[in-house]
N, C-alpha and C positions, 0 to 999 in steps of 0.2 A: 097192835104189836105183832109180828109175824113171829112164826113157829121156833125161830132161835135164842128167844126172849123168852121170859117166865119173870112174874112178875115178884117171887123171891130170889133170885139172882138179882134183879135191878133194886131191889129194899137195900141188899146185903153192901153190893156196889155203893152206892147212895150214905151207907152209913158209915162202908171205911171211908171215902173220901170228906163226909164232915167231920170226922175222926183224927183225919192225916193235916187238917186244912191249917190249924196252928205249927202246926212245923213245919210245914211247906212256907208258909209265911215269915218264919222264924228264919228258914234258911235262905232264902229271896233275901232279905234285909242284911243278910252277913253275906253274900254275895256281890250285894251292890255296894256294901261300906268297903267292900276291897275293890282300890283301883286296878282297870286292866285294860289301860291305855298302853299299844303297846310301844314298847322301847328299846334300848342299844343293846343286838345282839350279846348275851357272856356266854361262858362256858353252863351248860346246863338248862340255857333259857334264850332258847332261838329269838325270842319275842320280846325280849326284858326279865327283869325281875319282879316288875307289877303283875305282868300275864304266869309267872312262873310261881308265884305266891297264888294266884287266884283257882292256878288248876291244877296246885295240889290242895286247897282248899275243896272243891267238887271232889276229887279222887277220893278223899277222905270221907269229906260226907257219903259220897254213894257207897263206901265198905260198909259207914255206921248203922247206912239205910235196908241192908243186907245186899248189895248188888256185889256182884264179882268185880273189881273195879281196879283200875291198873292205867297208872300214867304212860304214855309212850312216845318216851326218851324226850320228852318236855315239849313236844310238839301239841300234842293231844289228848286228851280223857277218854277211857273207855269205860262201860258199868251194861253188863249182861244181866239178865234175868231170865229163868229159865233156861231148860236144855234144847238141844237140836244145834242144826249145821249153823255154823256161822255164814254161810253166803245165804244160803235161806231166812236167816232170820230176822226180824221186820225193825229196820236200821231208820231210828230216830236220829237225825244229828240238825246241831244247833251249837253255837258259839259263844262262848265267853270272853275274848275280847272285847271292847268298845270303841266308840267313836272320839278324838279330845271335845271337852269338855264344851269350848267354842262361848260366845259373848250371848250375852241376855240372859243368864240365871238369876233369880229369886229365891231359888231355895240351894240347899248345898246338893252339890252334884252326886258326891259320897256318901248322905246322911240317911237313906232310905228314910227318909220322915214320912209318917205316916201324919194324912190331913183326911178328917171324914171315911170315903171309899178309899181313898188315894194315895200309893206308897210313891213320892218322888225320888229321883235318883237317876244317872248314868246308866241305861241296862237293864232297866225297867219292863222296857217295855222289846227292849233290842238286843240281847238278846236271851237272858238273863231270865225274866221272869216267864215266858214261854217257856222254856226248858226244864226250869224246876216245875211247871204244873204236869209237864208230861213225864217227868223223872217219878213224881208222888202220884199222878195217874195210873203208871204201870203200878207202882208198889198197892195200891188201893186194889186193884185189879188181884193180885194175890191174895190179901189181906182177907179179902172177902170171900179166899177160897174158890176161887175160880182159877180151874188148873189151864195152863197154858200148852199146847200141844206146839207152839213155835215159840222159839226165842226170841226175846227185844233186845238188842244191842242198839245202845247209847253211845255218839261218838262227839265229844264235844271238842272243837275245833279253836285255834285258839289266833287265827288273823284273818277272821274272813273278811273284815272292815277295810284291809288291806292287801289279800292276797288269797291262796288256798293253799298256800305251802303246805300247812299243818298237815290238811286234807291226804297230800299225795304223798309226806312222811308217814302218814297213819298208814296208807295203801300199802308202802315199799315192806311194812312188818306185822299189821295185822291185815286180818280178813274184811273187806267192806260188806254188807249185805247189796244182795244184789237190787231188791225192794223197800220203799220207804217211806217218811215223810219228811219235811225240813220244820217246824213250826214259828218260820222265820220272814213270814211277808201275811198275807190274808187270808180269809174265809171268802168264800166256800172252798175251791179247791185250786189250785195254780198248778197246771198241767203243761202249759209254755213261760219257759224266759227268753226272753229277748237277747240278739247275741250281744257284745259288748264290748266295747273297745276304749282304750286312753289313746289319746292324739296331741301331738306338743303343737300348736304356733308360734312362728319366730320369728322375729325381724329385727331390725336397727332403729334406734332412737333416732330423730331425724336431729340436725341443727337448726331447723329452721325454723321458725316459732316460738312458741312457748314453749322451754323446756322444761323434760320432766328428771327429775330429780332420784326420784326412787318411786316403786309401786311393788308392794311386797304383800300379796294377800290370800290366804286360803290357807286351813292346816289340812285337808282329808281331800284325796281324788273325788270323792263320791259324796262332799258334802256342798252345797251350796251355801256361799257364807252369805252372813246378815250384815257385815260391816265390811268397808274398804278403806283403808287411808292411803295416801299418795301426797309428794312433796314436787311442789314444782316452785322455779326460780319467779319469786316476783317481789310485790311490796304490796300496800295498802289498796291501789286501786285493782291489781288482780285479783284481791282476796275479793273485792265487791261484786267483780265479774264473776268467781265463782258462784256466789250465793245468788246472784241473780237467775245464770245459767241451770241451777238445783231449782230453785222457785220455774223457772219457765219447763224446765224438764217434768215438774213432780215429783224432785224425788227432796229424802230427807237430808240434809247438806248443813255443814260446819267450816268455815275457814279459819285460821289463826296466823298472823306474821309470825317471823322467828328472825327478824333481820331480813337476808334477802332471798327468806324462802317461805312460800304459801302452803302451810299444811292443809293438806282438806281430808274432811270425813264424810263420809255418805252410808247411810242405813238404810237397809231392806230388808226381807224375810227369809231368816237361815232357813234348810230343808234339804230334804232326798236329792240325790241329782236326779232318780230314777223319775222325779213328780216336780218337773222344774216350773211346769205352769203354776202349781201351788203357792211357790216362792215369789221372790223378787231378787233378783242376783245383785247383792251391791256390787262385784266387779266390772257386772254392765254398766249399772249405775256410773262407774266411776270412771268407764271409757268414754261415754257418752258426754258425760259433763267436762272432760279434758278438754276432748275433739269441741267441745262447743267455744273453750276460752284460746280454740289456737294452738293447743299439741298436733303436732304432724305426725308425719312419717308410721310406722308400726301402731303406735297405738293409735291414731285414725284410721288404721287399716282393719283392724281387732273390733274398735266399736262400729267398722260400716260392716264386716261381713259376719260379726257375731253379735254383740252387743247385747239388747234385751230379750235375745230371739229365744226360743227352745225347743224350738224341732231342725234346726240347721236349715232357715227355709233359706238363708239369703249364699249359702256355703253348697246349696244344688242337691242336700242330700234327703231332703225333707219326702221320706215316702211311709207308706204304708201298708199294711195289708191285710186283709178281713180274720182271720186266725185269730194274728196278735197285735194290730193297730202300729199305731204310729211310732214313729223314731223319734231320740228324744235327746236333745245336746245342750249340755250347761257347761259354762267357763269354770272351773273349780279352781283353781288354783295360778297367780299370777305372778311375775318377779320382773322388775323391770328395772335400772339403775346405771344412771350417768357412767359411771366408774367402769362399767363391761361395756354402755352404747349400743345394750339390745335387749329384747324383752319377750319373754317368753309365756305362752299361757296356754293350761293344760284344762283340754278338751273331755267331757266324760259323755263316751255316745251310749245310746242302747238302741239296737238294730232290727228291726223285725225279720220274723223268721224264715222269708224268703227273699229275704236279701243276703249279700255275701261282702265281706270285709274289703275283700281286693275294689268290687265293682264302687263300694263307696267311697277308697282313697281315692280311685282314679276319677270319681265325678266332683272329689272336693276339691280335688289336686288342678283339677283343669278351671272350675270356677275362678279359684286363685289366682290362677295364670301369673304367678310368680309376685305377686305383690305382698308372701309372706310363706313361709315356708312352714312344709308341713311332714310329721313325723311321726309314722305308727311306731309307738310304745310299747303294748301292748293288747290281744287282744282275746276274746273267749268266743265258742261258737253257741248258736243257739240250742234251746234243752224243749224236746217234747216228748209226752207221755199221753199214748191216746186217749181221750174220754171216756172210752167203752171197758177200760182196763178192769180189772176186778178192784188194784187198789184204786182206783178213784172213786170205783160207783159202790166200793164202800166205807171210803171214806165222807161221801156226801150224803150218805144214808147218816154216820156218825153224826156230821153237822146238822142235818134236819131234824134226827132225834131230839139234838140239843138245844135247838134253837128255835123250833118250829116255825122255818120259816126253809122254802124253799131251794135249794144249792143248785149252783152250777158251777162247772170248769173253767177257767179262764186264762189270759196272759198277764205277765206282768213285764216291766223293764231291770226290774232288780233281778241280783243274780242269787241266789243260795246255795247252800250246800246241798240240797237236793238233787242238782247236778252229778254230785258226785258219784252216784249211784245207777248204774240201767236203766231202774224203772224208779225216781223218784219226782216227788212231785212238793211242790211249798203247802202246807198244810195250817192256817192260822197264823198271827194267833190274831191280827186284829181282824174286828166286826163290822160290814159292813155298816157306814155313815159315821163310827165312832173318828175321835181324832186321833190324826196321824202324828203321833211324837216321835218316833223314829232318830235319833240325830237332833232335835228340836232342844231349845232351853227349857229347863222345866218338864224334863222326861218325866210320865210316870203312867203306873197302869191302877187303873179302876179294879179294886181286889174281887168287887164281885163278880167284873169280867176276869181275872184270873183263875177263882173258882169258876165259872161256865167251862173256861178251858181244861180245867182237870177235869171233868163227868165228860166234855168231849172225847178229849181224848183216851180216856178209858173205857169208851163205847169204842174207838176206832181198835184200839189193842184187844177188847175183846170179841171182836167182829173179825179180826185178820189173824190173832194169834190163839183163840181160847177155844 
């Protein structure tokens, strides 16, 4: 234990947070029973009224918790502790928004049911229960009488799932800290994000073939879905060609008549867009077995130049780079229907960080060579924070403490609110080899791994702030 440590400060430490652990528990579980899906702009509730319920739910509690705490103007949460500058002070921010809810639950997405170790629920693990360990981290961190010579400002965010609006309304009226952490992607330390981009593909249903009838699938840019349905014109013996098409592909496939129309379903593995190898995209899935029974036009265009890929290898943009690795492209979102005669499907890239946005439209743009047209949407640039920095090298000090096992810096493709800050960086909350539920059915977080993350991170707050 080096000289900044005594090992009655780490007892005192140690006691508030098995102290503080039932109400932290307590309040994770009434965080997750409120939904905060977000929805139709109102007056008051940029985000909905589900997101506009759930963060003045947090405002509240962090007053009760003693934090200085103050919604702003329904965009964001804020909850200080301790004095000093607010650009100085060591700026926790993390999101209570969520991801919808999406196919394959077993348990109820709202119920925080607790099984064993295990609290299931929406936000669990995303971003919900990180947030509350490091919210009762800092208070533990007091609690135990350890004065803090910097302040912690908490900025809870309320569309990161979908945007950062929140983010750059909190900017336009409070103070951001210039220093940070996000606790919103992995351990050890995430010092790069990948830059990132949405990209539309579009084209025209063809006449000629098989047609397809409607294809309407994905609710989240940034989620990879686990199921697809699509309706195309046929009868009894198309439906057979389907299923056989699914059996020769591998993949899981359903057809049903309705008259003179073929419903098909196909199931794969929802997940990250950021981690599309993990998955199995069913709107690939669902391109793929079109184009096998005879669909033309666009969506044979869709399944040969994207299809089951995820690194954009067949689209020319598939590169890398030793920093932050590989680029990474999942189909997220699709619409396709007789009625318009064109079909659209929306791209989620994540770019490593010496590459540039322009150089990769224009290398997707040219592979195309007009057989589908292509539209940047949107896009964010890449986030780094050197390795050598003091907040990293003690933040990894933090995680080795706690976890006795070795840290290092690394990249990710997902983006954080860590971004939002000069020097911020993704800090937790999950642990190396643990499962990634993220977006997954059947969210939940292992509570002893949520306690690990409170004694983390109130090694990190006392290491940067005390």
């Amino acid at each position: 234990m080096d000289k900044e440590w005594n090992r009655d400060m780490e007892d005192r430490l140690e006691s508030s947070l098995r102290d503080l652990l039932p109400r932290a528990e307590e309040t994770l579980a009434a965080w997750v029973r409120q939904r905060s899906v977000q929805g139709k702009a109102e007056d008051g509730a940029p985000f909905g009224t589900d997101v506009k319920k759930m963060l003045e739910m947090c405002v509240n509690d962090c007053e009760k918790l003693g934090f200085r705490a103050k919604n702003v103007a329904g965009y964001a949460g804020l909850a200080d502790l301790g004095e000093g500058s607010d650009e100085e002070a060591l700026g926790i921010l993390g999101h209570l928004d969520v991801v919808p809810v999406g196919e394959g639950w077993t348990m109820d997405p709202w119920g925080a049911q607790r099984i064993g170790d295990r609290m299931y629920g929406r936000g669990t693990s995303d971003d919900k229960g990180p947030m509350v360990a490091a919210l009762f981290a800092a208070l533990a961190v007091q609690k135990a009488g350890i004065s803090l010579k910097r302040k912690v400002r908490f900025v809870f965010g309320c569309d990161e799932e979908t945007g950062m609006d929140s983010i750059e309304a909190f900017k336009q009226r409070e103070t951001m800290p210039r220093s940070g952490f996000s606790p919103d992607a992995d351990y050890p330390v995430i010092n790069i994000e990948k830059g990132g981009c949405h990209v539309a593909l579009s084209g025209k249903l063809s006449s000629q073939g098989v047609q397809l009838l409607s294809f309407h699938t994905g609710h989240a840019a940034n989620v990879i879905p686990g199921k697809a349905e699509a309706d195309v014109r046929g009868g009894a013996a198309l439906a057979a060609r389907v299923l056989e098409a699914g059996k020769k592909l591998g993949f899981e496939t359903e057809a049903s008549v309705d008259g003179d129309r073929v419903h098909i379903l196909t199931r794969g593995v929802q997940g990250h867009a950021a981690i599309g190898e993990n998955c199995k995209n069913a709107i690939g899935q669902m391109l793929l077995i079109l184009r096998e029974i005879g669909v033309q036009g666009a969506v044979a265009e869709l399944a040969e130049w994207v299809g089951m890929t995820y690194h954009g290898e067949r689209l020319g943009i598939a590169v890398s780079d030793a920093l932050s690795g590989p680029l990474t492209c999942s189909m997220d979102i699709i619409d396709g229907d007789e009625s318009t005669g064109e079909i659209r499907a929306l791209l989620d890239i994540r770019y490593p960080l010496l590459m540039s946005v322009d150089g990769m439209m224009k290398a997707l743009t040219m592979t195309l060579d007009g057989r589908l047209k292509a539209e940047l949407l949107s896009s964010r640039t890449p986030h780094f924070v050197s390795a050598e920095s003091r907040l990293v090298r003690e933040l990894l000090y933090s995680y080795e403490k706690g976890t006795g096992q070795k840290g290092k810096a690394m990249a990710i493709g997902g983006g954080t609110y860590a971004r939002a800050m000069e020097e911020g960086v993704a800090f937790g909350a999950l642990f190396p080899g643990d499962e990634e539920m993220a977006h997954q059915p059947d969210e939940y977080i292992d509570m002893n791994r949520f306690y690990q993350n409170m004694r983390i991170f109130a090694y990190a707050i006392v290491r940067l702030c005390a």
